[in-house]
C-alpha positions in Angstrom: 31.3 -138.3 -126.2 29.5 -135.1 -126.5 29.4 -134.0 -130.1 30.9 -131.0 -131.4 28.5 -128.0 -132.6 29.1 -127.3 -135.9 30.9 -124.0 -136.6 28.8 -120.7 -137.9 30.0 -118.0 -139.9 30.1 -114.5 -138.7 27.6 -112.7 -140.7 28.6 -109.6 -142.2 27.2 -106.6 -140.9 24.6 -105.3 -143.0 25.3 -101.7 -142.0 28.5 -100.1 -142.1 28.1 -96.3 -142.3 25.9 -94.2 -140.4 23.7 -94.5 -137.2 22.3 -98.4 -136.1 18.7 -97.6 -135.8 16.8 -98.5 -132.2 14.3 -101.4 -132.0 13.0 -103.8 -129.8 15.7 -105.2 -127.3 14.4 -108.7 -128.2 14.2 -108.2 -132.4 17.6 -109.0 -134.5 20.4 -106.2 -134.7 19.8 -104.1 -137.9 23.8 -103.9 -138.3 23.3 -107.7 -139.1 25.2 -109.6 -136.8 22.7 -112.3 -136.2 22.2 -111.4 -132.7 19.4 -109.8 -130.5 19.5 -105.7 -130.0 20.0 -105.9 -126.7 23.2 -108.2 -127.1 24.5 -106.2 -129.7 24.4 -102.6 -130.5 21.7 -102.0 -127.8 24.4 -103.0 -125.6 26.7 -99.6 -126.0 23.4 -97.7 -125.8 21.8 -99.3 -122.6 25.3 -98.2 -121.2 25.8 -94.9 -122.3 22.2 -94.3 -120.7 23.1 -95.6 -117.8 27.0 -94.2 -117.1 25.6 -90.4 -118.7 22.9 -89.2 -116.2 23.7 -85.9 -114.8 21.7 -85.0 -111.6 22.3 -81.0 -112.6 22.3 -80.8 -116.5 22.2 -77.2 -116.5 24.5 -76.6 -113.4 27.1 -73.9 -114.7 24.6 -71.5 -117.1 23.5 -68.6 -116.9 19.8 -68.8 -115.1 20.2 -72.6 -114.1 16.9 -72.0 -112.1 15.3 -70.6 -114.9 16.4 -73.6 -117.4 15.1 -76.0 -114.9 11.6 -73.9 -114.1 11.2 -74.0 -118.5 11.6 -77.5 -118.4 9.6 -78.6 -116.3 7.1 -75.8 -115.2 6.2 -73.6 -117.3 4.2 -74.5 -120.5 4.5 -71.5 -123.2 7.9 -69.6 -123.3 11.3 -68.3 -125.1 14.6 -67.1 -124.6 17.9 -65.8 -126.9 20.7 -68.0 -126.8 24.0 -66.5 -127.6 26.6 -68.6 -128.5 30.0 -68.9 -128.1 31.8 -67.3 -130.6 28.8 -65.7 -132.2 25.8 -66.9 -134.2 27.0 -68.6 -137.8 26.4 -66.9 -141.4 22.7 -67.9 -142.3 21.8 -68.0 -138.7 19.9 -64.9 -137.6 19.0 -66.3 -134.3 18.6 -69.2 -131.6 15.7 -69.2 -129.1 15.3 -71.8 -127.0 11.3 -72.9 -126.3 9.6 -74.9 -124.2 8.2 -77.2 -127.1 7.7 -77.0 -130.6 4.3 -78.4 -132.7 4.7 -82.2 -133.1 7.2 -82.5 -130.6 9.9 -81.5 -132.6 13.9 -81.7 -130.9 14.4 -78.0 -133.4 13.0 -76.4 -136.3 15.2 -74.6 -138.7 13.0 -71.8 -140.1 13.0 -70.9 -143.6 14.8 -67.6 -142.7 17.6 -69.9 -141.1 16.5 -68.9 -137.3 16.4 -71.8 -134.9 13.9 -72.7 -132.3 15.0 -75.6 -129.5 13.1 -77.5 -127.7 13.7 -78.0 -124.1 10.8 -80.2 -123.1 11.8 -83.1 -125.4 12.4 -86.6 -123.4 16.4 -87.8 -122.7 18.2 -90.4 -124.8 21.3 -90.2 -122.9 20.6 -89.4 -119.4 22.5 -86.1 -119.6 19.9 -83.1 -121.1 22.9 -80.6 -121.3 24.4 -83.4 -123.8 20.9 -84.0 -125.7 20.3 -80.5 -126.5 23.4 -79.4 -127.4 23.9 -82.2 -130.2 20.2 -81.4 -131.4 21.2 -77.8 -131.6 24.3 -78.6 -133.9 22.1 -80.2 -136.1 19.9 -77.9 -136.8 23.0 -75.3 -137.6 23.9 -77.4 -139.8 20.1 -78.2 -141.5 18.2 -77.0 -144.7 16.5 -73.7 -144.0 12.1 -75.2 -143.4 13.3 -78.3 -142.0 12.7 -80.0 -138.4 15.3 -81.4 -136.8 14.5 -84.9 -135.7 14.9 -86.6 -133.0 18.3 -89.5 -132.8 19.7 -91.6 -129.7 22.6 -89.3 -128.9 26.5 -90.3 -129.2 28.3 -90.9 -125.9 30.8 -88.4 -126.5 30.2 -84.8 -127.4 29.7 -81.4 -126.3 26.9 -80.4 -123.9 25.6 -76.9 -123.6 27.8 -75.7 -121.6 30.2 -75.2 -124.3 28.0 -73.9 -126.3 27.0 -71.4 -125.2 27.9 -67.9 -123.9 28.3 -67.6 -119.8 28.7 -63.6 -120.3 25.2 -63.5 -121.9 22.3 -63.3 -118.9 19.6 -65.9 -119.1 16.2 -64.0 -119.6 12.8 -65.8 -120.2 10.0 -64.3 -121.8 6.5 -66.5 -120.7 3.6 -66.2 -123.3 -0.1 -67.1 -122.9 -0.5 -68.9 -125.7 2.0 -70.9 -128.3 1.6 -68.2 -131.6 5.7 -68.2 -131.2 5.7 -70.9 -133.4 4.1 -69.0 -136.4 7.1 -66.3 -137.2 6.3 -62.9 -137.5 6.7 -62.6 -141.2 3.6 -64.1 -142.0 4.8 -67.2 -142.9 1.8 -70.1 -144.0 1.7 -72.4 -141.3 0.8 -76.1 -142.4 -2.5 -77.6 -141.2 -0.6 -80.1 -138.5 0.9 -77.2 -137.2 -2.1 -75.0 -136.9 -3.7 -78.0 -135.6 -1.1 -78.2 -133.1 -1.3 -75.0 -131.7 -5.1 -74.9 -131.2 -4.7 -78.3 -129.0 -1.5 -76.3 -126.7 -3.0 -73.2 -126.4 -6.2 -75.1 -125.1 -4.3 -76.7 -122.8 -1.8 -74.1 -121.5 -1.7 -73.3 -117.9 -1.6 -69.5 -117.3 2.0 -68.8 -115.9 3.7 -65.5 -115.0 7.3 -65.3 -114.3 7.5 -62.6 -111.2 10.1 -59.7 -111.8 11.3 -59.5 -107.7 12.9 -62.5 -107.4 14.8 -65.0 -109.4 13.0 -68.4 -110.8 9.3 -67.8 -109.1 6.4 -68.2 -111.4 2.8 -68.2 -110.6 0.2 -69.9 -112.3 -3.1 -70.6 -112.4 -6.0 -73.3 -111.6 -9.3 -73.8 -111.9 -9.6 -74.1 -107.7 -6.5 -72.4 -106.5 -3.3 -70.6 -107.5 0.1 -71.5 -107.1 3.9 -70.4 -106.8 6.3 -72.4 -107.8 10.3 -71.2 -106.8 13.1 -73.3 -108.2 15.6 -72.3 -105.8 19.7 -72.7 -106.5 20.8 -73.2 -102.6 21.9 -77.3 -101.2 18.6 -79.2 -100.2 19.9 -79.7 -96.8 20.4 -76.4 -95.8 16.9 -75.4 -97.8 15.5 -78.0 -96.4 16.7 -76.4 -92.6 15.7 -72.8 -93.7 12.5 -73.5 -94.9 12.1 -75.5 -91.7 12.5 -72.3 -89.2 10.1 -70.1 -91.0 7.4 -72.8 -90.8 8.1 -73.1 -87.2 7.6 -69.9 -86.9 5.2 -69.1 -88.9 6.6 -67.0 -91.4 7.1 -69.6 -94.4 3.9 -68.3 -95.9 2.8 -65.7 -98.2 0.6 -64.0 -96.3 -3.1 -64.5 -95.4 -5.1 -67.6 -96.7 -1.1 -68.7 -98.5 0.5 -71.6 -97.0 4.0 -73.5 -98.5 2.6 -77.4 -99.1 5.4 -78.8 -99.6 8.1 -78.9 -103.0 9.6 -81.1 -105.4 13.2 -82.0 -106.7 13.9 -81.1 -110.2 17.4 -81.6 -112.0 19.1 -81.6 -108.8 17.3 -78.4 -107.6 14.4 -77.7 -105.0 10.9 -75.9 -106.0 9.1 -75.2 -103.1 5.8 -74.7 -104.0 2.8 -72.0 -102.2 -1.1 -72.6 -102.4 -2.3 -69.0 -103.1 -5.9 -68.4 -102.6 -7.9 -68.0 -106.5 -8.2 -64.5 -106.1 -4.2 -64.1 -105.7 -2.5 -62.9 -109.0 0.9 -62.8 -109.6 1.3 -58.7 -108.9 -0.6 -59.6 -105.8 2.7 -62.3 -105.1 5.6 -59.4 -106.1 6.1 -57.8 -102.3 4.7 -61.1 -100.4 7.7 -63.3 -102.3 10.4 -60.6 -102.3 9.7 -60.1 -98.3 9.9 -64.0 -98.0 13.1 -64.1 -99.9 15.0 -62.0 -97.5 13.5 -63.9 -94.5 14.9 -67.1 -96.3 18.3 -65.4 -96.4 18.5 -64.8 -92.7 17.4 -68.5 -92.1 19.8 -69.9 -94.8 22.8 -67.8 -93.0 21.5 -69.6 -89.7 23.9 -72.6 -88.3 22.3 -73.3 -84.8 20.6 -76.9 -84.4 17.1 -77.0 -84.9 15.1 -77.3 -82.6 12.2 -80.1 -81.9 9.5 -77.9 -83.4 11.7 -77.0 -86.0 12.6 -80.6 -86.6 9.0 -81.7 -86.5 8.2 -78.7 -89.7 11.4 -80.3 -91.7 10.3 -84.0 -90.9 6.7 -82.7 -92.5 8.4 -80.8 -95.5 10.6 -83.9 -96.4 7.3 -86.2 -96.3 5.9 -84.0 -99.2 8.7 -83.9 -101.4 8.3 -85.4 -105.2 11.4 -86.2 -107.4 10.7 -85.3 -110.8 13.8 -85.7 -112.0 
C-alpha cells in the first residue's frame, strides 16, 4: 500500500501590496508561494504577453505612418502630443521622442515637461498599451525624475485614449540628440552627457521629405536610401508596386531602383537605393511623381499579368518582418 505524502502548508505570500517583481522563470516566486515564477505569478504575465499583441498598435492616430517610421526608422526626432482633455496643471508639455539617454520609458523634467520614449522594447505585446501606462506615470512623477521601466498591467488604456485625434501628427527629425538637454540651460549629469556623445556618434542622417506623407531619406557611407511607410493593405501594395516594376516605373529615376521593403506594426515600408550623391531635395519631385503613379496602380483591379506576377513573386522574396 502506497504511503500517503505528508501534507504541506500553504506558505503565506510574502508580498501582498504592490507589483510581484520579474525573475528567472525557474527561481522561487517573490510573492512567496513556494513555487517556481513560471508556475506562479509568471504565469498571468507569460499570458498577458501572449493574448495582448496588437499587429497595428498605432492604427487609429493621427500619423500612424509617422508613429511607425519614429519607431522603427528614424534615430533622432520629436513631436507635441496633445491630450485629451488638455495637458494637466504642472504639465507644460508632452513630446514624444524616439529615445531618451539610458534608455529611459519618460523623463519628467524639472519644469514638469515630459519626454516619451517610443523606441523602448514591449512588455505586453501591445505598444499602444505600453506607452500609454508609461505616460500616466510620468504625469503623475516628481518634477527631475525618470520614469522607469515596469511589466505592464493587462488592463488599461492604450494611446488611443489618450490622446487627441483632432490634433495632426507632425514630426520634427534632428541631426543630433541635444533635445535631451532643455533649452533653459539646465546642467546635464555626466551619464547623460556621456550618453549623448555615444547617439550623436551613432546617428544616421535622416530627413523627413515634405511632398509626401511617411518618406524619409537617409544616409550611408556607400549609398542612400528611402524608406516609405505606406498606410494602404499589403495585398493590394503588394499588386501596385508590382505593375510599376513591370513596367518600369517603380523607380526614382536614374541610377534609383525599389529593392525590396519590410513589414513594420502591420504596415509596408518599401524601401529605394538612391545613388550617394542623391539628397533628400533631390528625392522631393522623383517621390511625389511616384506617389501619384502608385495611386493609379492602387485604383487598378485587372489580374496581373505573368510579368507582373513574376515583379510581385520577386518583391515578396525580399520582404523582412520587423515587427
Amino acid at each position: 500500500m502506497a504511503k500517503k505524502r505528508p501534507q504541506t502548508k500553504a506558505v503565506t505570500p510574502q508580498l501582498t501590496d504592490g507589483e510581484i517583481p520579474v525573475v528567472g522563470a525557474r527561481e522561487p516566486c517573490p510573492c512567496g508561494s513556494g513555487r517556481r515564477y513560471k508556475a506562479c505569478h509568471g504565469r498571468a504575465a507569460a499570458h498577458a504577453a501572449t493574448t495582448q499583441h496588437v499587429q497595428r498598435p498605432f492604427e487609429g492616430l493621427n500619423g500612424e505612418c509617422d508613429w511607425v517610421a519614429l519607431r522603427e526608422l528614424v534615430p533622432a526626432a520629436t513631436a507635441s502630443l496633445a491630450l485629451k482633455g488638455g495637458l494637466p496643471d504642472g504639465v507644460p508639455s508632452v513630446t514624444l521622442a524616439t529615445v531618451l539617454p539610458m534608455a529611459w520609458p519618460a523623463l519628467r523634467r524639472d519644469d514638469g515637461s515630459i519626454l516619451l520614449a517610443l523606441q523602448n522594447e514591449s512588455s505586453s505585446g501591445d505598444l499602444a498599451r505600453d506607452l500609454a501606462d508609461t505616460l500616466q506615470r510620468a504625469l503623475e512623477a516628481e518634477p527631475g525624475t525618470p520614469v522607469p521601466a515596469r511589466r505592464v498591467p493587462a488592463e488599461g488604456p492604450r494611446l488611443q485614449d489618450l490622446f487627441d485625434a483632432d490634433v495632426d501628427f507632425a514630426p520634427e527629425v534632428h541631426e543630433g540628440f541635444e533635445f535631451w538637454v532643455p533649452e533653459s540651460g539646465e546642467n546635464a549629469s555626466p551619464e547623460v552627457t556621456a550618453s549623448l556623445e555615444r547617439a550623436n556618434a551613432a546617428a544616421i542622417p535622416t530627413v523627413r521629405l515634405n511632398g509626401v506623407d511617411a518618406a524619409y531619406w537617409c544616409e550611408t557611407p556607400d549609398k542612400n536610401h528611402l524608406r516609405w511607410v505606406m498606410p494602404h493593405p499589403e495585398e493590394k501594395l503588394l499588386d501596385a508596386l508590382a505593375r510599376l516594376h513591370a513596367a518600369g516605373t517603380s523607380s526614382l529615376g536614374e541610377g534609383t531602383r525599389l529593392v525590396g521593403s519590410f513589414r513594420a506594426h502591420g504596415l509596408m515600408v518599401p524601401v529605394w537605393d538612391l545613388p550617394s550623391e542623391m539628397g533628400a531635395e533631390e528625392c522631393e519631385k522623383p517621390a511625389a511623381e511616384l506617389a501619384e503613379r502608385l495611386a493609379s496602380a492602387l485604383a487598378e483591379d485587372a489580374p496581373l499579368t505573368p510579368e507582373q506576377r513574376r515583379a510581385r513573386g520577386g518583391l515578396t522574396n525580399r520582404q523582412v518582418t520587423l515587427s
